[in-house]
N, C-alpha and C positions, 0 to 999 in steps of 0.2 A: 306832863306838867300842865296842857292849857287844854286835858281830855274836857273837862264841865263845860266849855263853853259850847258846844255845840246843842245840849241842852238847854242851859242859861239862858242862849239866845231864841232858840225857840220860843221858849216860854215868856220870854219879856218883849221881844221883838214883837209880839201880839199885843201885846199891851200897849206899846208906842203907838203903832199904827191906829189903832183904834182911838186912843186916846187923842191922837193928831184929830183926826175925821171928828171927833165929837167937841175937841172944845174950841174956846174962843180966838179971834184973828192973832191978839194979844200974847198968848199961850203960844203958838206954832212954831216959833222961831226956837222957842228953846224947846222942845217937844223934837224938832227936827233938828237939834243938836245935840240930843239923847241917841235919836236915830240913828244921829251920822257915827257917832263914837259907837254903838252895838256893833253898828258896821264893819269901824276898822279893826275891830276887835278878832273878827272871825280871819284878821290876817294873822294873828297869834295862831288861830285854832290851823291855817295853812300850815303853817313851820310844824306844827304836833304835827299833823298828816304826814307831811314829806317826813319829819324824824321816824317815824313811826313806818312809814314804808322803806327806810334806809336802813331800819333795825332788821325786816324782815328780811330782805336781801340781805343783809350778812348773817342772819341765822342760816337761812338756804344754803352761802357759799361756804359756811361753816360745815355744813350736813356731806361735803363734797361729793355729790350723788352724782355719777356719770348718765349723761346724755345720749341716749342714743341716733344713732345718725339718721332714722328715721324720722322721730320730734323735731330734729334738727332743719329737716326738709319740710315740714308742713306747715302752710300758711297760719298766720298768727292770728288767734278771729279774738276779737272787741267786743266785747258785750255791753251791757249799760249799767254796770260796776264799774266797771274800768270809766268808761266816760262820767260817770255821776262823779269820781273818784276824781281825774284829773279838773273837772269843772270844781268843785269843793275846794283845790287847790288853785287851780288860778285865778276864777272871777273873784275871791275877798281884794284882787287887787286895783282893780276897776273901783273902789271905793276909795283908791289913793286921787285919782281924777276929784277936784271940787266939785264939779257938776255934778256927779256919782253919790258922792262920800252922803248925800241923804236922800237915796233913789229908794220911793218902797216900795216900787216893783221889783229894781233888783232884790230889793231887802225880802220878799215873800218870794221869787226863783227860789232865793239862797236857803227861806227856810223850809222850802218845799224839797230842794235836792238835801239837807238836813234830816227830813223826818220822812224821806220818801215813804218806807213799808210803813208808816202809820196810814200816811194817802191813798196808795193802792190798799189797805183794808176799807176803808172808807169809802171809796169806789166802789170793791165786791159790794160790799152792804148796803150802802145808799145807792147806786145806780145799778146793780144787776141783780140784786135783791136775793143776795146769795145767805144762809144761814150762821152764825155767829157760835165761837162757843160761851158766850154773853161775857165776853172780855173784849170791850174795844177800845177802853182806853185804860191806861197803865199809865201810873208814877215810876219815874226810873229809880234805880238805887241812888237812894242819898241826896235826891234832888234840890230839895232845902239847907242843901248846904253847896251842891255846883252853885246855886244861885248864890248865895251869900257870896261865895269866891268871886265870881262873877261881878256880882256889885261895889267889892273892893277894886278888882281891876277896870273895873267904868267908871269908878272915881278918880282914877288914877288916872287913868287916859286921858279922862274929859278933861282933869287941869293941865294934861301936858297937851292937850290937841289947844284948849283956851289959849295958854302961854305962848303957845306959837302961832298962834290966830288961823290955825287950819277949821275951822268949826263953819260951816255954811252961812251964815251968817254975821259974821267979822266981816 
């Protein structure tokens, strides 16, 4: 249901930010109440995650595949899936804090654990000077429309974060 946002956000949340940095003292306040609502947005995109990880585990327990006692016994190792995974889900919530809700350091963490395998290609290429198959950047499926979606539900937000005067600047 709220799969586009993680895109969406990408893609606009680069625009905010820059947009903040380039214009007038005037502009900032409501530049940084765009911010703050792309922000609480990506708690939507939480809830998809977690539904989305709670569908896979009951596909598994549906599969009723026996365990063997070995598996059973071996240490559980974590990799930085699983941690990128569990950070995706809980820091959107640090954007519930005011202080937070227009951080854009958090807001570039958040779009960097987002698009990580775009970063790590851009790493190989820009800093190890590794060779390309001359595709380094990609439009996702349908992108011009996650964003459209996207900007329905930040309109949406924005008047319900205004109406209850959560907006950093209230």
């Amino acid at each position: 249901m709220f799969g586009f946002i993680d895109i969406a956000y990408s893609i606009t949340i680069i625009f905010l930010i820059v947009a903040f940095y380039l214009s007038k003292q005037t502009n900032k306040k409501y530049i940084s109440s765009c911010i703050a609502t792309s922000n609480y947005l990506l708690i939507f995109y939480s809830w998809y995650l977690t539904y989305q990880f709670y569908q896979l585990i009951k596909f598994i327990y549906s599969l009723n595949i026996q365990i063997p006692d070995e598996a059973k016994k071996q240490p559980i190792e974590i990799s930085w899936f699983q941690i990128k995974f569990i950070l995706l889900i809980l820091l959107p919530y640090l954007f519930l804090i005011k202080k937070f809700s227009d951080s854009k350091i958090l807001a570039i963490v958040m779009l960097v654990l987002l698009q990580w395998d775009i970063f790590v290609n851009w790493y190989h290429v820009l800093i190890n000077g590794e060779k390309t198959s001359g595709i380094l950047f990609y439009t996702p499926y349908l992108a011009e429309f996650k964003i459209l979606n996207y900007i329905c539900l930040f309109i949406g937000v924005y008047a319900l974060l205004w109406l209850l005067k959560k907006l950093p600047y209230q």
